[in-house]
ROVOMI-118347 format. One record per residue: residue in one letter; x, y, z of N, C-alpha, C in turn. Coordinates in steps of 0.05 Angstrom, whole numbers, padded with zeros to 5 digits, always signed. Layout:
<atoms>
aXYZXYZXYZ;...
</atoms>
This chain:
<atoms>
x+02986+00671+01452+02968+00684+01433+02953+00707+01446;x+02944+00732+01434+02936+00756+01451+02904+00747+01452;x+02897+00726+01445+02863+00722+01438+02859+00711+01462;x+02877+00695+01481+02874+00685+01516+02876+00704+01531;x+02849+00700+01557+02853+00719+01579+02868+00700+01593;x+02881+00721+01612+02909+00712+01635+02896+00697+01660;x+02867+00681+01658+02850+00672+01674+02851+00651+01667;x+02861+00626+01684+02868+00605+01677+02835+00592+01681;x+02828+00578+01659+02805+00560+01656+02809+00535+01666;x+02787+00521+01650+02789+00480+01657+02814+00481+01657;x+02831+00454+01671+02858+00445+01674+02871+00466+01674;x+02867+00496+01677+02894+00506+01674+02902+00531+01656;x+02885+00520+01629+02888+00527+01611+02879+00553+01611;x+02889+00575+01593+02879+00609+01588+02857+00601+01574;x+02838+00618+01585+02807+00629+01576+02808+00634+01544;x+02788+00641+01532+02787+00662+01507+02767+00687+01515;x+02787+00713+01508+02782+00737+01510+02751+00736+01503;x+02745+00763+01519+02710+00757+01514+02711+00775+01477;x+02724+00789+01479+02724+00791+01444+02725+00774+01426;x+02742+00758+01425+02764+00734+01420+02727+00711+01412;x+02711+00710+01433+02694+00694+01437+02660+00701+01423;x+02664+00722+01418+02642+00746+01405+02653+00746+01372;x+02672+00747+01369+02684+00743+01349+02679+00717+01330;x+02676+00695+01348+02685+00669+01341+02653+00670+01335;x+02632+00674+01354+02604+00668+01351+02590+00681+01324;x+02605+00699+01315+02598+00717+01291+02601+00707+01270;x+02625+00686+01269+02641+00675+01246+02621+00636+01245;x+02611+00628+01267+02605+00603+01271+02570+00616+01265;x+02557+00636+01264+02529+00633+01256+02515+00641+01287;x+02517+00656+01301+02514+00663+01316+02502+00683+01315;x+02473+00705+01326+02471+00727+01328+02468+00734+01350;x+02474+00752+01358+02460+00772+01396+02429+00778+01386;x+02431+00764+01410+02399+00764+01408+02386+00786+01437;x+02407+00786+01460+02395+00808+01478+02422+00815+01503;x+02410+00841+01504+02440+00853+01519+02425+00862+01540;x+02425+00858+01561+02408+00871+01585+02442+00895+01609;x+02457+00900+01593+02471+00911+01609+02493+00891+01623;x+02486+00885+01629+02516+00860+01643+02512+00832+01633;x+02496+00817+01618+02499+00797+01604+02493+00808+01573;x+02504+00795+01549+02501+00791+01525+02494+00751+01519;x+02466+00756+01510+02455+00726+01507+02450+00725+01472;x+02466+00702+01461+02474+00695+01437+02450+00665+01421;x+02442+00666+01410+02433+00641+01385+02445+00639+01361;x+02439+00609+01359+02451+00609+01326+02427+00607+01308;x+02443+00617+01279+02418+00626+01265+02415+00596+01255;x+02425+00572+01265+02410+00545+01246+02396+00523+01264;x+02386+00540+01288+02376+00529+01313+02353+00542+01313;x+02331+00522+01319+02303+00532+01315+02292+00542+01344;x+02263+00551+01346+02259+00562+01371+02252+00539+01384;x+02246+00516+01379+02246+00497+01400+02270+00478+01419;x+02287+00486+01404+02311+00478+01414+02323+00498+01434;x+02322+00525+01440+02319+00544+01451+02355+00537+01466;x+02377+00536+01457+02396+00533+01457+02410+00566+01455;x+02420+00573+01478+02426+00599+01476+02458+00599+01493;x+02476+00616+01490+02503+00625+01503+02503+00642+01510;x+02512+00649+01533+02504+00676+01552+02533+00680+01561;x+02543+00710+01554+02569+00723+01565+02572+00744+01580;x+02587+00744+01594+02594+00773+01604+02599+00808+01588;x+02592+00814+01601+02591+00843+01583+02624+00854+01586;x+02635+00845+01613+02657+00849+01614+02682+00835+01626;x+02702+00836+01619+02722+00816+01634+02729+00820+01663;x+02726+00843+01674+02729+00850+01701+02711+00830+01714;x+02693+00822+01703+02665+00812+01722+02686+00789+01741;x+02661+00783+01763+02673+00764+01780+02673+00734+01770;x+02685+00715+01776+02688+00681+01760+02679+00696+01731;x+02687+00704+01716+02705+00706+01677+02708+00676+01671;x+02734+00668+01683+02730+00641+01672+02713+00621+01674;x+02696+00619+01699+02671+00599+01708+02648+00611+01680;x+02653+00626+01676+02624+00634+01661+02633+00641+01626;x+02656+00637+01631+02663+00629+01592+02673+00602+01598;x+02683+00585+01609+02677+00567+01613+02653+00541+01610;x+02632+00557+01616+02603+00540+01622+02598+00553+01589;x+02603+00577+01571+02597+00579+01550+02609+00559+01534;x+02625+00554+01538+02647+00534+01524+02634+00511+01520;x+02624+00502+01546+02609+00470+01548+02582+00482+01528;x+02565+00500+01528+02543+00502+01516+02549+00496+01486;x+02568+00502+01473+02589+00513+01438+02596+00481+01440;x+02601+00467+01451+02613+00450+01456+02589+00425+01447;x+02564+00425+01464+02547+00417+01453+02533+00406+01435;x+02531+00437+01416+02524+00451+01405+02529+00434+01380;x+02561+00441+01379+02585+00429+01348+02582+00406+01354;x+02577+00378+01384+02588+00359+01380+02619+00358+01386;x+02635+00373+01393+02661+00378+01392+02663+00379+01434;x+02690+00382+01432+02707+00382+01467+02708+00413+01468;x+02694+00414+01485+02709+00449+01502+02733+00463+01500;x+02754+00444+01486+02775+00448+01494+02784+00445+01463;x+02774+00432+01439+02768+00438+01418+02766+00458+01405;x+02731+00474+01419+02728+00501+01419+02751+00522+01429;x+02755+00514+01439+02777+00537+01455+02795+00544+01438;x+02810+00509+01426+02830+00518+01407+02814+00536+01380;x+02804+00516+01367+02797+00545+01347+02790+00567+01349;x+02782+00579+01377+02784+00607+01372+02816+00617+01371;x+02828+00610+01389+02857+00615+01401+02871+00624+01373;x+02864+00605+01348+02874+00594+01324+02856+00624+01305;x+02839+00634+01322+02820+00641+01292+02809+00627+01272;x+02802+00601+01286+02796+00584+01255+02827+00558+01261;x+02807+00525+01266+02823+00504+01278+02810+00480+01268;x+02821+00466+01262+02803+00440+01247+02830+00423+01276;x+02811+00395+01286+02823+00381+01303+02818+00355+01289;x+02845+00339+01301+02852+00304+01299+02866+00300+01323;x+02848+00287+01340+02858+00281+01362+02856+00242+01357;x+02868+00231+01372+02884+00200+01373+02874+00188+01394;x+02865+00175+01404+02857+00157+01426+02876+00127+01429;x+02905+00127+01444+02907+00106+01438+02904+00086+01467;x+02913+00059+01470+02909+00040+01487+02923+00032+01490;x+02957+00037+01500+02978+00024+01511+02971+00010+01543;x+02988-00010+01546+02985-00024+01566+03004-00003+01595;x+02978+00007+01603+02998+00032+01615+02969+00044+01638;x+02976+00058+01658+02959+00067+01668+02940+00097+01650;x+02917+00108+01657+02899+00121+01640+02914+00156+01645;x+02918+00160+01621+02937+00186+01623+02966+00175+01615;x+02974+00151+01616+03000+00149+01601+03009+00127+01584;x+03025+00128+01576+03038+00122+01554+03069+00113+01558;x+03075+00094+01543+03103+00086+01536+03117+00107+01521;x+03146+00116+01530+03148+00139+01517+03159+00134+01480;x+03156+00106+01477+03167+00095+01453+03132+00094+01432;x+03118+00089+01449+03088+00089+01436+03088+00122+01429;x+03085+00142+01457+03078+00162+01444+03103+00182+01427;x+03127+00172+01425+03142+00180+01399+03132+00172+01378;x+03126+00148+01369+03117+00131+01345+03083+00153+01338;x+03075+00157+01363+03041+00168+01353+03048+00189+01334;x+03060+00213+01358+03071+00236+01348+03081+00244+01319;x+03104+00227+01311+03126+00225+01292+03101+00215+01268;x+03079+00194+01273+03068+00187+01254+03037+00212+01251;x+03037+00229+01276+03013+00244+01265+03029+00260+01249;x+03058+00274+01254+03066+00301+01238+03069+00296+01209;x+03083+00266+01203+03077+00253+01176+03049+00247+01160;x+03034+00242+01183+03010+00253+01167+02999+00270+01152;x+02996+00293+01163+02993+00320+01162+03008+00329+01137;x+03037+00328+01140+03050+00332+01108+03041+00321+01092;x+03035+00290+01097+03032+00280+01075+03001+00276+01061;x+02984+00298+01081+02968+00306+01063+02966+00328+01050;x+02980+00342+01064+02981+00366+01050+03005+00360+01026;x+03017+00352+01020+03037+00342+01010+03018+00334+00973;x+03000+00314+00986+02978+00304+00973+02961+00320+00952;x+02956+00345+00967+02939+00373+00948+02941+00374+00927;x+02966+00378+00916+02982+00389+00900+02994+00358+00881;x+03006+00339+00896+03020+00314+00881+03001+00286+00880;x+02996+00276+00852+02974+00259+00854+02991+00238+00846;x+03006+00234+00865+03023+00206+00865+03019+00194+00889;x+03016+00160+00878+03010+00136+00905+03039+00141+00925;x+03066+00150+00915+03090+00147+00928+03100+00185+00925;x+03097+00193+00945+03107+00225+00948+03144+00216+00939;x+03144+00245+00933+03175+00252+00921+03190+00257+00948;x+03216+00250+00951+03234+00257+00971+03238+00278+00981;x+03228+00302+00967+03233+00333+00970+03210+00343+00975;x+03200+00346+01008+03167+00351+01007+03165+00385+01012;x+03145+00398+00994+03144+00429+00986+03149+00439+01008;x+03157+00459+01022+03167+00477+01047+03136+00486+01049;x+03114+00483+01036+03098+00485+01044+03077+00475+01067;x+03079+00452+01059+03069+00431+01072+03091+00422+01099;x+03116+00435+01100+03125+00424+01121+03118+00446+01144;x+03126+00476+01125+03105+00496+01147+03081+00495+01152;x+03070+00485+01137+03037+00478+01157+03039+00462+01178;x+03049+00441+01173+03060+00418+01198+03065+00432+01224;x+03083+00451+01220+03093+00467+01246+03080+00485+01257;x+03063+00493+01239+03033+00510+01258+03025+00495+01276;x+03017+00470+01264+02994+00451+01288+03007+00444+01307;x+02996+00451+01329+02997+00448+01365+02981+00419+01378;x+03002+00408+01396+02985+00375+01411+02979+00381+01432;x+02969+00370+01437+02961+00369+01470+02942+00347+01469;x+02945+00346+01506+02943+00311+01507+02917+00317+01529;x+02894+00296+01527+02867+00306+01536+02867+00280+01552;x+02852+00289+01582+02834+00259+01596+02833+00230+01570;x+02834+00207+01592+02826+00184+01575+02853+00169+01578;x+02847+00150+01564+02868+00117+01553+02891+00131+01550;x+02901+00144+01538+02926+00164+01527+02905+00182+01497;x+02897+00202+01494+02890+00220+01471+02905+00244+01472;x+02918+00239+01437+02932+00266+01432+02921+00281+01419;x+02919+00308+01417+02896+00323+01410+02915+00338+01389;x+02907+00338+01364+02917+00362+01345+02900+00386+01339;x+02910+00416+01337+02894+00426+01327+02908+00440+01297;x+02896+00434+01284+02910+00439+01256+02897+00472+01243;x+02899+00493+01246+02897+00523+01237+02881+00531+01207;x+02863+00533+01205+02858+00536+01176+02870+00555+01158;x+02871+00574+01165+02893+00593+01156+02930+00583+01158;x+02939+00582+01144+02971+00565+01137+02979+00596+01133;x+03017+00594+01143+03033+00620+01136+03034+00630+01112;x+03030+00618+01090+03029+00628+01052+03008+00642+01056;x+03004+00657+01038+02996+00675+01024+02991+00675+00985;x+02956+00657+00982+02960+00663+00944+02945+00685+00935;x+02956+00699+00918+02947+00712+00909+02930+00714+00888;x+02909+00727+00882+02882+00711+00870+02892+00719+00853;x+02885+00715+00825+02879+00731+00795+02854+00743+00792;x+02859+00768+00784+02834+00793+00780+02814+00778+00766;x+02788+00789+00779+02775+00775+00765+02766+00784+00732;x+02747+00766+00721+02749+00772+00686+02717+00784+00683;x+02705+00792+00659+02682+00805+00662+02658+00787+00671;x+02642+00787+00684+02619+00759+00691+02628+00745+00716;x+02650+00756+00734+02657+00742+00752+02643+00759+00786;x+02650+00788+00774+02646+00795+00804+02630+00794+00821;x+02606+00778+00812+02588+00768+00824+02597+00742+00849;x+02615+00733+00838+02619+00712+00852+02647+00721+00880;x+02655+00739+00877+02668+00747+00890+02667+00743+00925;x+02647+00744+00932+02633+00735+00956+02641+00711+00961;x+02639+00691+00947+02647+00659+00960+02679+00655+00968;x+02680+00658+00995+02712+00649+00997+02724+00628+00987;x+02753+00614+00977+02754+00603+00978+02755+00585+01004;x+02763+00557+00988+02768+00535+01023+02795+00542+01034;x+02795+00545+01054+02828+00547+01065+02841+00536+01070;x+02864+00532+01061+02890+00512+01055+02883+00486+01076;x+02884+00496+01109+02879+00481+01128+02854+00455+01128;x+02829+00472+01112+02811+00455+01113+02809+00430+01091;x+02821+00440+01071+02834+00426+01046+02849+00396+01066;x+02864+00404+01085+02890+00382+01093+02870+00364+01106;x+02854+00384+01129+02837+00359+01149+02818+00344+01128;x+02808+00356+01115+02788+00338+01092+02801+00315+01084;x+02822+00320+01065+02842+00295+01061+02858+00276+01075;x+02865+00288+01097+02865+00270+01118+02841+00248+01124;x+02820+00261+01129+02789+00239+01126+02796+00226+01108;x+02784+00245+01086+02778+00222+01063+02804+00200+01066;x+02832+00205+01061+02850+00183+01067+02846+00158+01081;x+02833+00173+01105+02847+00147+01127+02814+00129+01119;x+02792+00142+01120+02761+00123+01104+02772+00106+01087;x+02783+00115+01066+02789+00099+01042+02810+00078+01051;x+02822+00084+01059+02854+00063+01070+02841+00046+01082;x+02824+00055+01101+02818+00033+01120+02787+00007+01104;x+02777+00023+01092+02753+00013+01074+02774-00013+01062;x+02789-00013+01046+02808-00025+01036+02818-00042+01048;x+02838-00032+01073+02848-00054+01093+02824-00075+01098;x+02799-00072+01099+02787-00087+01120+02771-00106+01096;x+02772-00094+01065+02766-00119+01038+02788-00133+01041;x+02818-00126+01044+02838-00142+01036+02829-00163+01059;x+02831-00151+01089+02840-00175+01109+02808-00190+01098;x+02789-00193+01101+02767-00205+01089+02771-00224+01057;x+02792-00215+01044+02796-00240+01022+02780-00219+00995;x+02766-00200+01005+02755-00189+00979+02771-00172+00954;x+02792-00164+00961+02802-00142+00949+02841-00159+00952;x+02865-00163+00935+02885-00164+00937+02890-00148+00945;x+02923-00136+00959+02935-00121+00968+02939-00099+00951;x+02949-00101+00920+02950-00086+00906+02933-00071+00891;x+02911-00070+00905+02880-00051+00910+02888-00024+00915;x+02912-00027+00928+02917+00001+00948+02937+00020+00919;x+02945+00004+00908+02965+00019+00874+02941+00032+00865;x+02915+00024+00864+02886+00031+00844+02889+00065+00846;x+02896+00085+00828+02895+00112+00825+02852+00114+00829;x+02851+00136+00846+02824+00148+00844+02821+00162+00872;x+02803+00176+00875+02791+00199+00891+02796+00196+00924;x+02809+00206+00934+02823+00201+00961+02833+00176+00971;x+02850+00162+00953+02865+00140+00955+02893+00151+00965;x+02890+00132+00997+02919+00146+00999+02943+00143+00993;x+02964+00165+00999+02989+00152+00983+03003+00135+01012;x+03033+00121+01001+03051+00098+01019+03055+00119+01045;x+03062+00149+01048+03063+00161+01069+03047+00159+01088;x+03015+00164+01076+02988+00174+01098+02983+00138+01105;x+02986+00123+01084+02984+00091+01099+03003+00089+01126;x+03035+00095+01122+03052+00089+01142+03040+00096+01162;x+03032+00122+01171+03026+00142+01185+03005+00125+01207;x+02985+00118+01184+02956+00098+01191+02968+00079+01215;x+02982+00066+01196+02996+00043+01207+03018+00037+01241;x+03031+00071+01245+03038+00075+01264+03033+00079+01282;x+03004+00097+01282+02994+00110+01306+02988+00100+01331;x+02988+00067+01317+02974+00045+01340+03000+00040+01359;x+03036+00052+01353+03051+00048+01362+03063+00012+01353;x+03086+00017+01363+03101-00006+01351+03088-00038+01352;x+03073-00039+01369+03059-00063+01360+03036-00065+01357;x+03031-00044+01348+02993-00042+01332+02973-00049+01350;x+02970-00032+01375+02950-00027+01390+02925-00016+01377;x+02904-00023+01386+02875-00017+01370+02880+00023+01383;x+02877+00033+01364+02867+00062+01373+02838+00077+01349;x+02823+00096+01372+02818+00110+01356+02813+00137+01339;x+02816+00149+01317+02820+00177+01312+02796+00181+01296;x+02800+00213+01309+02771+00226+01311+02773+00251+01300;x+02755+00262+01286+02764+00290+01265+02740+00312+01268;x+02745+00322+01267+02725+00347+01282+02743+00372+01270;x+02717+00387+01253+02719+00412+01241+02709+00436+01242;x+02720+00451+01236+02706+00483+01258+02686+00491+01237;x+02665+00503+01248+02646+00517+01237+02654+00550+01221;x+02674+00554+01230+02684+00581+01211+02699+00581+01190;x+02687+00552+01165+02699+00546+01144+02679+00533+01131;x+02668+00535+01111+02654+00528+01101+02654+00492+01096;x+02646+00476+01088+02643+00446+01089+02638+00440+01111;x+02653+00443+01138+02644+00430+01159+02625+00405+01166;x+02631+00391+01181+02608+00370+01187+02604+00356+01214;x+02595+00338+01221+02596+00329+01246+02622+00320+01252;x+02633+00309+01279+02658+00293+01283+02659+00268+01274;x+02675+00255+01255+02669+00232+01248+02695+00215+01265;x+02692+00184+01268+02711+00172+01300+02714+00140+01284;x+02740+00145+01271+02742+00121+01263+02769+00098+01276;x+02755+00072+01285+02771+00050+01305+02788+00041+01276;x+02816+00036+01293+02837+00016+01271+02848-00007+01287;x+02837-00028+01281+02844-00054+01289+02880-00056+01280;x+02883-00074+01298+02916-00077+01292+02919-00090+01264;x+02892-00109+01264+02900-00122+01230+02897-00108+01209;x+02886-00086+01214+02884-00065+01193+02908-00047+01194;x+02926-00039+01218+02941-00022+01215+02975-00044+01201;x+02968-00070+01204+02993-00088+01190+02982-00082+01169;x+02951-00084+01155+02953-00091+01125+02966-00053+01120;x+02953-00038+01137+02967-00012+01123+02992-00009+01117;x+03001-00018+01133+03033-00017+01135+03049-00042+01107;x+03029-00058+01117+03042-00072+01080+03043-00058+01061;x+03019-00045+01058+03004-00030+01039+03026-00009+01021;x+03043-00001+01047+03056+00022+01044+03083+00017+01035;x+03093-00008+01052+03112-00019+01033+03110-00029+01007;x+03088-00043+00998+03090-00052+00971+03079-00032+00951;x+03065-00007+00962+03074+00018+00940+03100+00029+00938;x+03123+00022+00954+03138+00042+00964+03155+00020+00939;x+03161-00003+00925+03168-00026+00916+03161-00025+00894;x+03130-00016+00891+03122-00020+00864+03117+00001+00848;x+03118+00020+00857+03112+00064+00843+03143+00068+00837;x+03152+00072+00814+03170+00093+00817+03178+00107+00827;x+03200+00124+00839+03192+00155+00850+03216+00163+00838;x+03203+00192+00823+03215+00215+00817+03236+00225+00834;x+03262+00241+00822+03279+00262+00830+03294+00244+00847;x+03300+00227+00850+03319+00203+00875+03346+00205+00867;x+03362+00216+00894+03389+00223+00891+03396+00199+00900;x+03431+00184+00880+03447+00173+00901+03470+00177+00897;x+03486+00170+00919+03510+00177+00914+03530+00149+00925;x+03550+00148+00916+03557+00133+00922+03583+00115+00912;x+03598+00095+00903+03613+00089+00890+03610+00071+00868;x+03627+00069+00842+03613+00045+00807+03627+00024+00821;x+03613+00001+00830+03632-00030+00823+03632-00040+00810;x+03622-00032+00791+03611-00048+00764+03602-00036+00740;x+03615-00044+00715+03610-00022+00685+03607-00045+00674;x+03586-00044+00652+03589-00056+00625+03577-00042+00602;x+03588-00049+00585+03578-00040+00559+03590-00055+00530;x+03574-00059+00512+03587-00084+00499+03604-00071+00472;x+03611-00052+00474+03632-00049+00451+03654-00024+00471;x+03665-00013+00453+03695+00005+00460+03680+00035+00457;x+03655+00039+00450+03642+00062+00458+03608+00059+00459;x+03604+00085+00460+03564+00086+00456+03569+00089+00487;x+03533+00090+00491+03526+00079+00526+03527+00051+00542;x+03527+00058+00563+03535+00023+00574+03522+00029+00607;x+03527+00006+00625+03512+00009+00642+03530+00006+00675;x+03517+00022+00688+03539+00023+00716+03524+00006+00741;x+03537+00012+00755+03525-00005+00780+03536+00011+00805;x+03516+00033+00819+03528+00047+00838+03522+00029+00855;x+03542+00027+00885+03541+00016+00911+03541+00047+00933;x+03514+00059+00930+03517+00078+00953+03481+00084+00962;x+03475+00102+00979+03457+00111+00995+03443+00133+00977;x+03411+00132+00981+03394+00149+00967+03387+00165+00985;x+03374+00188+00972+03354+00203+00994+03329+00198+01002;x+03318+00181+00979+03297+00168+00984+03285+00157+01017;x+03303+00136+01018+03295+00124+01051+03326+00115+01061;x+03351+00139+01051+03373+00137+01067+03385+00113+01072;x+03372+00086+01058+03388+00062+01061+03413+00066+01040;x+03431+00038+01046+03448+00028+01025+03439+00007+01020;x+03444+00008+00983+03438-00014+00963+03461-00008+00938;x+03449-00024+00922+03462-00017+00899+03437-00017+00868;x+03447+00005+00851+03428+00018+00835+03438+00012+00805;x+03428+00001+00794+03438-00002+00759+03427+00029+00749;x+03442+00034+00733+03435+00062+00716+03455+00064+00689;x+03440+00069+00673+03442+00069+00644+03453+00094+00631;x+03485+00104+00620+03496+00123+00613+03494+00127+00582;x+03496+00154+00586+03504+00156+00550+03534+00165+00545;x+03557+00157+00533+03582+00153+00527+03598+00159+00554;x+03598+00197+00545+03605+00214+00564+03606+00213+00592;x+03579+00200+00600+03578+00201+00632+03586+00175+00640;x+03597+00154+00619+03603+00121+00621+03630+00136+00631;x+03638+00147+00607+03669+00154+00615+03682+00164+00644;x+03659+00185+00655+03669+00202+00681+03675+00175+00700;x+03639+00155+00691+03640+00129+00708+03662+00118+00711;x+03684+00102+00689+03702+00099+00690+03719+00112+00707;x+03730+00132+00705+03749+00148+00722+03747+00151+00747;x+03716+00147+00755+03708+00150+00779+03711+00118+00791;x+03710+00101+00778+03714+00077+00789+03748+00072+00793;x+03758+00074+00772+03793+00068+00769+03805+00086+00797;x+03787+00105+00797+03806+00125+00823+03797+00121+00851;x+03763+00117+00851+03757+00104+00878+03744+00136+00888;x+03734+00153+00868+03719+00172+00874+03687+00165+00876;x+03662+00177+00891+03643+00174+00892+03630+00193+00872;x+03612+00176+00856+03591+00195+00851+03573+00199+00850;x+03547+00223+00834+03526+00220+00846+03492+00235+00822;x+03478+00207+00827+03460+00215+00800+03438+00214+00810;x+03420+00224+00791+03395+00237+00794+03372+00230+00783;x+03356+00206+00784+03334+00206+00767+03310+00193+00774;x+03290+00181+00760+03275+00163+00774+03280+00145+00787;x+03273+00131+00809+03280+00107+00814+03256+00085+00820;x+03265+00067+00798+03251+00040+00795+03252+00017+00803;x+03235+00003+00819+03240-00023+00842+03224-00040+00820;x+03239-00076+00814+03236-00096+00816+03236-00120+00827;x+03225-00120+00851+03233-00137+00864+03270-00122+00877;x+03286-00143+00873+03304-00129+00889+03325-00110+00871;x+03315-00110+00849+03332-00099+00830+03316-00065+00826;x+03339-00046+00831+03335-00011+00837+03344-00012+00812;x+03338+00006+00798+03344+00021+00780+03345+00051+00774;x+03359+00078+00771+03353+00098+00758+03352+00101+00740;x+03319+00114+00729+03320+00119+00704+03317+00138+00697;x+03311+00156+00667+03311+00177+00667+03318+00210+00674;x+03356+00197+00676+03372+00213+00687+03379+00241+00685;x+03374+00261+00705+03382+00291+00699+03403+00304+00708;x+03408+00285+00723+03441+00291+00732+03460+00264+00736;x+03482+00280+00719+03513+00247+00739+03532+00261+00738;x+03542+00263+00756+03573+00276+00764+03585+00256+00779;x+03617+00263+00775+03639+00252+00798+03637+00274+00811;x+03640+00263+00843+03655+00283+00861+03678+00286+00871;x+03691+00307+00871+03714+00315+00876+03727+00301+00901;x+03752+00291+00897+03769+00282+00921+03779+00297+00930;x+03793+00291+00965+03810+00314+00977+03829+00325+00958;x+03843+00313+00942+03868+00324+00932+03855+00338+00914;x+03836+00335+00901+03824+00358+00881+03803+00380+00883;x+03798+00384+00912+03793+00400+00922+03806+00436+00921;
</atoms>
């Protein structure tokens, strides 16, 4: 990033440009308050004079120790927010960084990890992240198989890194995302309001992320208590999360549900902001999540579910009309094999036929509905046979 000086800071790490840092103080509520020629000394405007809390910089990067002395600014910002130095750092780097960093407790010396724990952390923070952003936009307990290219490019912005302690993985998630919306002009009576930015995509994701994992866990901890059944977690309402952001919950503790805990911390150059909030997940909470997620995943429909596969089975009770098939193949859904009842009208009974008599696969498209062990597609928008070598 061109916003780091080539002066390696704490651990290692590149500095932030003294622009880069003047910049950031402008955007977080900061004013210069005095320039004596070789220092610039900074306050925030929501710090009173008794608190007398001030950041003091170099006038220039040439100066001697640059990094010792944006460094020691760092710890003051640091403070300040309630947030890690290293926190701060990222959101300037970022221009604007909302963090979820992980604390977990593998049976391991301090700094490491089983490399099966921290795959499972990893794999379950990046599913997070989609699957709240995922969430924005789709107000379903069970996300669709096809998650927006939006939400998978935000995913790939956010950067880890792994901080002192038990094992902590540190995210910093960008508030600004690669899209681009474009507003609608405003109408007469509006341009007044022009001034209020919106929230930015980013801060939208970390928010729901909170609210998620609060609510999930609020929940887990009525179920294991006897207050609330399992299927509390189906209840549609205001940051309930969906079967993804549960799994996710559920993983982080690694494969056998180590207590960890995650901690959320948001940058001051976005409006909402608040303190860091640090919430512990007991292992019995991360099994009930993980039930949680299975028995939405069982009991929600989900939209657009491809399978494909081969008919072992037709019926239909006269010599025409619709009748009913029985594919034996693999969804996109969760890539298993099963077998799927689905309901034709004449025409697509018939292809069924042909496709059975010949031993061709084929492949349909619609809701798919769990009973217990019985799948169903319903509400079909596509059924084709697919073509064999020879008809290629």
């Amino acid at each position: 990033m061109s916003g780091s000086h080539d002066i390696p800071g704490e651990k290692g790490a590149p500095v932030p440009s003294l622009s880069v840092f003047a910049d950031y103080l402008r955007g977080a509520g900061w004013v210069l308050d005095d320039d004596d020629g070789r220092t610039t000394l900074w306050r925030s405007r929501l710090s009173d004079a008794e608190t007398n809390v001030r950041v003091v910089l170099p006038v220039s990067q040439e100066v001697r120790d640059y990094a010792g002395r944006i460094n020691e600014a760092l710890r003051v910002l640091a403070f300040v927010e309630q947030r890690l130095p290293q926190e701060v750092a990222a959101d300037m780097s970022f221009g604007g960084a909302d963090n979820v960093s992980v604390r977990l407790t593998p049976n391991a010396p301090a700094g490491e990890a089983p490399l099966l724990v921290a795959h499972s952390a990893i794999s379950a923070l990046r599913n997070y992240v989609i699957a709240s952003a995922v969430a924005l936009d789709a107000d379903s307990l069970v996300l669709p198989p096809r998650r927006p290219q939006r939400a998978e490019s935000y995913a790939a912005q956010a950067r880890i890194s792994t901080q002192p302690g038990s094992f902590i993985l540190s995210l910093s998630l960008p508030l600004e995302d690669a899209y681009t919306e474009t507003a609608s002009p405003p109408t007469a009576g509006q341009e007044q309001l022009l001034d209020v930015r919106p929230l930015p995509f980013g801060r939208k994701v970390t928010s729901r992320m909170l609210a998620a994992a609060q609510k999930a866990q609020r929940l887990a901890r009525e179920v294991s208590e006897g207050d609330k059944p399992l299927s509390s977690f189906g209840h549609p309402g205001q940051g309930v999360a969906n079967a993804t952001e549960l799994e996710a919950l559920s993983c982080l503790g690694g494969p056998d549900h180590d207590v960890y805990q995650i901690r959320f911390s948001q940058s001051p150059l976005a409006a909402g902001s608040h303190e860091p909030t640090r919430l512990r997940i007991t292992p019995g909470q991360q099994r009930i999540l993980g039930e949680a997620a299975d028995f939405l995943r069982t009991r929600q429909p989900r939209a657009g579910v491809t399978v494909i596969g081969l008919v072992v089975r037709l019926f239909r009770e006269g010599k025409f009309g619709k009748g009913e098939v029985v594919i034996q193949g693999i969804d996109d859904d969760t890539g298993s094999a099963r077998r799927f009842r689905v309901e034709l009208d004449e025409s697509d009974y018939r292809l069924a036929v042909r496709a059975h008599g010949t031993g061709l696969q084929v492949t349909a498209t619609g809701d798919l509905d769990i009973r217990g062990t019985r799948r169903s597609l319903r509400r079909l928008t596509s059924f084709s046979v697919l073509p064999g070598i020879d008809d290629e």
